[in-house]
N, C-alpha and C positions, 0 to 999 in steps of 0.2 A: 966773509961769513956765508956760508952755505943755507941755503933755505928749507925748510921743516918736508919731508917726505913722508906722507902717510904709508904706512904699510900694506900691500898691497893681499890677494886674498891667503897666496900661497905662506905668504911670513905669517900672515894671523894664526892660519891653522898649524903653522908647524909651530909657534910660540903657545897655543893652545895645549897642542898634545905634549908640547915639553914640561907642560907645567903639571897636568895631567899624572905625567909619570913619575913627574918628581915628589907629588901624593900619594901619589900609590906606594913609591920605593919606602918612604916615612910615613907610611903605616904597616909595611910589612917588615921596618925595623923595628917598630915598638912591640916591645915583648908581650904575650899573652897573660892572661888570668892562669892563675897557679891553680891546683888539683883545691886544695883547703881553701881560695877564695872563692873559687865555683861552688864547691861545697855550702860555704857561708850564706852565699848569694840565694842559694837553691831554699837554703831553708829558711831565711828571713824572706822569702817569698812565700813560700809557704805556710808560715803563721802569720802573714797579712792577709794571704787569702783565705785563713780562718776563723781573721779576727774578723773578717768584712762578711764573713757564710753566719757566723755567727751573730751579727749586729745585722745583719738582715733578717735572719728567723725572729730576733726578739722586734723590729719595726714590724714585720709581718703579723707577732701576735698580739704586739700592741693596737695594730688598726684592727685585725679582727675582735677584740676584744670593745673596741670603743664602738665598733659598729652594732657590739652585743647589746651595749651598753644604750645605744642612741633608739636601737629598735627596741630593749624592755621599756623607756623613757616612753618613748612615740605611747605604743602599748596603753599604758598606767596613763598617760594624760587620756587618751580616747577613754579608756573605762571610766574616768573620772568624768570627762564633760557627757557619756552615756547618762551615768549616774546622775547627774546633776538637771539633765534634759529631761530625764522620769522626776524624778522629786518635784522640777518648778512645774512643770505641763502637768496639770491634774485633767482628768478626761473630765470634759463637760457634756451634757446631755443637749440634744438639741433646743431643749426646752428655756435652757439658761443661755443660752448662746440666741435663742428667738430674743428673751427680756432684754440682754443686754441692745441687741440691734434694737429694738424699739426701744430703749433711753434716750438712745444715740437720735432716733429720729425725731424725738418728744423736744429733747433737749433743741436742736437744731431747727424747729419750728415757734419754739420758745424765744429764740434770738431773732428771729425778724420781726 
């Protein structure tokens, strides 16, 4: 019984390039795409990249629209809590604002 020989560099590469060629030759045996499947090819690519231009315009105007939406939002709360800030804050005169601090201190001299 003969004992196992590793191949040395020159068998590697020439089993490499044999193999090589033999992919090559069987791909230059299998026939091409016919004139009518390129054709086919050609244009169901081309309504996918329309149906993709097209559902991008409509994500496009749906974000610009939400952002529409989110800024008249923003908007209408600030003029509400505006509104709301005049209504509860009535101007006091310093007069009333003097009595009130001297409650405060009556009061506070009261409890000890």
């Amino acid at each position: 019984m003969t004992s196992y020989r590793a191949p040395d560099f020159n068998e590697r590469t020439a089993l490499s390039r044999q193999a090589k060629q033999k992919a090559l030759d069987q791909l230059r045996a299998k026939p091409g795409a016919s004139e009518a499947e390129l054709a086919a090819r050609k244009a169901a690519r081309l309504e996918r990249e329309a149906a993709e231009a097209e559902a991008r315009r409509i994500r496009h105007a749906e974000a610009q629209q939400a952002k529409q939406d989110a800024l008249a939002a923003a908007r209408e709360v600030e003029a509400r809590q505006a509104a709301e800030a005049a209504e509860v804050a009535p101007v006091r005169s310093d007069a009333d604002r003097k009595a009130e601090r001297d409650a405060r201190y009556a009061a506070r001299k009261a409890r000890k």
